[in-house]
N, C-alpha and C positions, 0 to 999 in steps of 0.2 A: 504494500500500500504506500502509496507516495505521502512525504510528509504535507504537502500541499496540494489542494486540487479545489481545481472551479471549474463549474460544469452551467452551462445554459444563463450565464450570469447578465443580466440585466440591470441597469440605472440608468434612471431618466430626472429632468429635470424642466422645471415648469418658464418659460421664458417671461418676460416681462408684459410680453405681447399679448400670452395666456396660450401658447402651443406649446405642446409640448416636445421637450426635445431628449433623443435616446444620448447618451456618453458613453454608454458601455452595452456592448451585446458579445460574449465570448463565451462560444459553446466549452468552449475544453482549455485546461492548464494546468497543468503538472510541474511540480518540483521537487526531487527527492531529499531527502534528508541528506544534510552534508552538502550539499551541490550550492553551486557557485554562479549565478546566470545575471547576467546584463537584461535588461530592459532598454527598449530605442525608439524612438517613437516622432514623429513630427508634433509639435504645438500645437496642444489640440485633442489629441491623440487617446487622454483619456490617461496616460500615465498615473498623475497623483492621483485621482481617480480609483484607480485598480490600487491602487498602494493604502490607501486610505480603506476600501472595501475590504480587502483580505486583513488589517487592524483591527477592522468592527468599526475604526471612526465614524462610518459611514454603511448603512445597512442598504441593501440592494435590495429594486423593487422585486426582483425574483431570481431564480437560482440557489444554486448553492457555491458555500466557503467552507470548504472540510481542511481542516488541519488535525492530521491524523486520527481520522474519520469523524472528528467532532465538527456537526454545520453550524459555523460561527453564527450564519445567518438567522437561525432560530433561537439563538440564546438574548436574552434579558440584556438590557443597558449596562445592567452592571455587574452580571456574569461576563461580557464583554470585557467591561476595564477589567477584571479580574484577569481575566484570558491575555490579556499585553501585557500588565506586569508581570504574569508568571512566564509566561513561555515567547515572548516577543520584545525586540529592538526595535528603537524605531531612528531612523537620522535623520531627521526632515532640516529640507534644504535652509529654513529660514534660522536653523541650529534648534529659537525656541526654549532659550534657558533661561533663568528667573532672575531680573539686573540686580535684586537685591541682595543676591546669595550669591556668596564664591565659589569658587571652581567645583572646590571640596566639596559642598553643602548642597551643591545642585546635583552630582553623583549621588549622596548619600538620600536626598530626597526623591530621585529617581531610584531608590532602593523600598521606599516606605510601603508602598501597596504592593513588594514582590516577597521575598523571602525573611525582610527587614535592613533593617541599615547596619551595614555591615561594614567600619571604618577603616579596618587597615586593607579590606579588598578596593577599595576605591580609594585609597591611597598608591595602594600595589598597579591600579592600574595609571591613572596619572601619573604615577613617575614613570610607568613604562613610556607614554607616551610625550616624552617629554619635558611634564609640567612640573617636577618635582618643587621647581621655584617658584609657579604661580598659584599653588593650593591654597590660597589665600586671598586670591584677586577676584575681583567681581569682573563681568564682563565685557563692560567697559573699560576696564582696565586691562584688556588681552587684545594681541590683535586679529584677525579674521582666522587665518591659520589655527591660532593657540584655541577658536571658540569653537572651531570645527572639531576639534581632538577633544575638548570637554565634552560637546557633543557626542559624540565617539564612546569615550569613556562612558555616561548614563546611558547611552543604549546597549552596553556590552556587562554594565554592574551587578545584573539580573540572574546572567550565563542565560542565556534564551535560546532555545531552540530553532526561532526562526529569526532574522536580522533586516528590516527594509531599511533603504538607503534613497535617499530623494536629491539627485545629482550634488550626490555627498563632496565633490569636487567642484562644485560648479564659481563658488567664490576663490577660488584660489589660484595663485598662480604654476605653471607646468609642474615646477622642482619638486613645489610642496603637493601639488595634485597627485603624483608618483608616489610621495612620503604616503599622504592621506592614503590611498588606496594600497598600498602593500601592509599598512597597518591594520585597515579593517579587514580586509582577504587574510592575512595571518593572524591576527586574533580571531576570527570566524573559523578557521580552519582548526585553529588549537584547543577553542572551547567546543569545536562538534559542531556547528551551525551551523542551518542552512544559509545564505547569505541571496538575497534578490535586490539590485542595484538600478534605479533608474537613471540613465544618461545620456544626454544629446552629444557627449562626445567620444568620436570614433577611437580616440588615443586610450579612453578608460575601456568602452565595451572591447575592442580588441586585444584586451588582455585576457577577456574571459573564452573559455571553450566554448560555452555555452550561450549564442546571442538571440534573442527574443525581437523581432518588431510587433511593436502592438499593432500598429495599422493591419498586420497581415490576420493577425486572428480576433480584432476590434472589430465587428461588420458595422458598428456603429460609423467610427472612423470614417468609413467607405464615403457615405451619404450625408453627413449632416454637421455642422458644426455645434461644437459640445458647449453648453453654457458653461462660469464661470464654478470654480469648487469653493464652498464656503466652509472650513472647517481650519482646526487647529494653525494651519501652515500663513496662515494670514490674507485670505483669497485668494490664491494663486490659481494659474488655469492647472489642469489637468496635463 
């Protein structure tokens, strides 16, 4: 059984105008445990969308979201949160950490609704990732790079089984795009996890075996342009 799978999955979304518009229609998708795959997708596409859906952020007007044969889609709001902090990373593009809390304090708070906060593990991993000197800066005080890797660090402080990534690179520059991505592909690989990556860039999906375009199995994609996604990440399109 695959650790991931979306069967007949549908989301629609109501336009300003009062039509209604499809974002997602993808009969079939699979991801096995451990596996490491790119997402690619044109603007539009439906990417955060689908990343958002298989989180629970976002419940889908019909289908299913099995994650090791549990259908996210049917469970409760907050059987849901429960379900991301025990078994799910999330890296969204906008990072999305709390300015008031340090480096430190935002890991260990991303630990509170999973297993609990648990200090020298989010300590253990901040130093790996560099920050050993900043575990005490807020995020204003890091710069885009170092917020990226705090990000990093709370979606990995869980140990999660599954890890989404929402063009985990996309604020950085090449050197450190390389850094970022050999960091979460090896810590994903060493804690066991599956790892699914959205990217508009060829240099990141071209690392991976395994590349995905949504348009090709989005039928939505095909036909219609997707309205705007309204959730955690700060409007961003799909």
């Amino acid at each position: 059984m695959p650790l991931l799978e979306i069967q007949d999955l549908v989301k629609t979304y109501r336009a300003p105008d009062g039509e209604v518009q499809t974002v997602l229609d993808v009969a079939r998708f699979e991801l096995e445990a451990v596996e490491q795959v790119a997402l690619v997708g044109q603007s539009g596409s439906g990417k955060t969308t689908l990343l958002h859906a298989i989180a629970g952020i976002l419940r889908p007007d019909s289908g299913a979201v099995r994650f090791d044969g549990l259908n996210l889609a049917q469970l409760s709001e907050a059987r849901r949160d429960a379900f991301r902090a025990q078994q799910l990373g999330y890296v969204f593009q906008t990072f999305n950490l709390l300015q008031g809390y340090t480096a430190l304090e935002n890991v260990l708070l991303g630990m509170v609704f999973g297993p609990g906060p648990d200090r020298a593990w989010a300590r253990e991993l901040l130093t790996r990732l560099g920050l050993a000197d900043r575990l005490d800066h807020r995020p204003a005080q890091l710069s885009v790079g170092q917020q990226q890797r705090v990000a990093l660090a709370r979606a990995l402080a869980n140990r999660p089984r599954l890890v989404l990534a929402d063009e985990p690179t996309g604020n950085l520059d090449p050197e450190r795009a390389q850094q970022a991505l050999e960091l979460l592909t090896g810590l994903c690989r060493e804690q066991g996890a599956a790892l699914l990556v959205v990217t508009h860039d060829a240099r990141v999906s071209d690392t991976f075996e395994r590349v995905v375009d949504l348009g090709t199995i989005n039928r939505a994609a095909r036909s219609a342009t997707p309205a705007p996604v309204v959730g955690l990440a700060g409007g961003q399109r799909p």
